[in-house]
C-alpha positions as CSV (number, residue, x, y, z in Angstrom):
1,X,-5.5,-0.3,-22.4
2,X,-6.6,-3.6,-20.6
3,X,-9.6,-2.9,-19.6
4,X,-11.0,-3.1,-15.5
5,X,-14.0,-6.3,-15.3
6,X,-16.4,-5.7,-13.0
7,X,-19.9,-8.0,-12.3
8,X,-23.3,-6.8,-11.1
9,X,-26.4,-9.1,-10.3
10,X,-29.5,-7.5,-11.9
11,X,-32.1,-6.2,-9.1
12,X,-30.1,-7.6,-6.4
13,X,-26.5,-7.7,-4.6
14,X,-24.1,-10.4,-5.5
15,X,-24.1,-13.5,-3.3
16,X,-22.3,-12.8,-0.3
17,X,-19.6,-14.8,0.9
18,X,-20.2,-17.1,-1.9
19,X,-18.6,-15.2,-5.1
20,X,-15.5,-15.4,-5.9
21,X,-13.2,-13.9,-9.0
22,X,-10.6,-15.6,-11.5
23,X,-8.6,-15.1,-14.3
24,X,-8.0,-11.4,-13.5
25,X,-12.2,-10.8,-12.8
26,X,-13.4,-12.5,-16.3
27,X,-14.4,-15.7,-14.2
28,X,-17.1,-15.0,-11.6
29,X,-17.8,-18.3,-9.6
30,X,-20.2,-18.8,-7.0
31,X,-20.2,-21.6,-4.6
32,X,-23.2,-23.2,-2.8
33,X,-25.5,-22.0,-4.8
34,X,-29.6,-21.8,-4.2
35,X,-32.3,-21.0,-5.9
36,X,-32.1,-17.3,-4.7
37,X,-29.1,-17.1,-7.3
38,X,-31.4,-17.1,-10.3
39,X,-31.4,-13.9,-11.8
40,X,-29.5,-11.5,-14.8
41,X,-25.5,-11.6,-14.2
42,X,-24.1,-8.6,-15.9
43,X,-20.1,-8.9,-16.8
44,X,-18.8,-5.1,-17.2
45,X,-15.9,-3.9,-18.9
46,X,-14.4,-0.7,-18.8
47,X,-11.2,1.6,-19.6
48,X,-10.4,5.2,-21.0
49,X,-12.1,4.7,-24.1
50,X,-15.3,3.1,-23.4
51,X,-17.3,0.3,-22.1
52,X,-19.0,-3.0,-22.8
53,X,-21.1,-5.4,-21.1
54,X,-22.8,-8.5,-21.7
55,X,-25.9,-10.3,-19.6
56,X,-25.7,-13.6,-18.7
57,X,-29.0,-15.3,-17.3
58,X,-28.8,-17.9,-15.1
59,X,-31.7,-20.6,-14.2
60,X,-30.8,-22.5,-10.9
61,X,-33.1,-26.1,-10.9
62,X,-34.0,-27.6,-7.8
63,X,-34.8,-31.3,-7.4
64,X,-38.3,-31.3,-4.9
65,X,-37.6,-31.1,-1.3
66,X,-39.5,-30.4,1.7
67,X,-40.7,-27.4,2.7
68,X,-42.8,-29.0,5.5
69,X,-42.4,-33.0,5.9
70,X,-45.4,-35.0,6.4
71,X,-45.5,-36.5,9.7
72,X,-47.3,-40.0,11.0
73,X,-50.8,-39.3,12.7
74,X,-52.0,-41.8,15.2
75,X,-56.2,-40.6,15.7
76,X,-58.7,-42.9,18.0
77,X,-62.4,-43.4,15.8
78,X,-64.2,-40.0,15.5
79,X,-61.0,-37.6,15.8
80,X,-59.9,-35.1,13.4
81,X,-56.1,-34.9,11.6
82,X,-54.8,-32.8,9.4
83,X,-52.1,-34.0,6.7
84,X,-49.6,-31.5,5.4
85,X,-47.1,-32.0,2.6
86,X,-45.6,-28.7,1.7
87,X,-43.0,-28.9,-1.4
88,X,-41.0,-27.2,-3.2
89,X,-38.5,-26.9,-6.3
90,X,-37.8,-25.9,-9.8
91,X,-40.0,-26.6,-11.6
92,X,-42.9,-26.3,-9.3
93,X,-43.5,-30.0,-8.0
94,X,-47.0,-31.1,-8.7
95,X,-48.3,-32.9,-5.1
96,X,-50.9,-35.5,-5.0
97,X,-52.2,-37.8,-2.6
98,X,-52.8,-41.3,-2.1
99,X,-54.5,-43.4,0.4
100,X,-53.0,-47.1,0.7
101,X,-51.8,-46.5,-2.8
102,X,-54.7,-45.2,-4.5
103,X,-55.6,-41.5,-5.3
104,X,-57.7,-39.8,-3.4
């Protein structure tokens, strides 16, 4: 008998709101996705006389993007300020500064 497809996310729940099934449940598709969507996909089918399954893995890459912006300081002669550049992606951005164009 046609077997019944059914999809788990490994350790976790699928995306809510955001996954959707085609092509009778053999197509899972997930829209917006982030990089909380990483993870072990597992594809489950089933009937009377047995099962199968197969694991996809799926990697989710992220372009850098601020966690925290840097903002402009304006500091009189003998004041502290503190710079913060927080960033993230995948793979991890390396962050480096530079005063006037030179590293520092």
């Amino acid at each position: 008998p046609t077997p019944v497809i059914r999809w788990i996310k490994e350790g976790g729940e699928l995306p809510a709101n955001r996954t959707f099934f085609e092509n009778f449940k053999k197509t899972l598709k997930i829209i917006d996705v982030s990089e909380a969507d990483s993870g072990n996909y597992k594809c489950i089918a089933r009937n009377i006389l047995g099962s199968a399954h197969h694991i996809i893995s799926v990697t989710v890459k992220a372009a850098p993007y601020w966690i925290t912006a840097p903002r402009n300081l304006v500091l009189s002669p003998g004041e502290d300020g503190t710079l913060i550049c927080r960033a993230n992606g995948n793979p991890k951005p390396n962050i480096s500064w530079l005063a006037n164009g030179v590293p520092i």
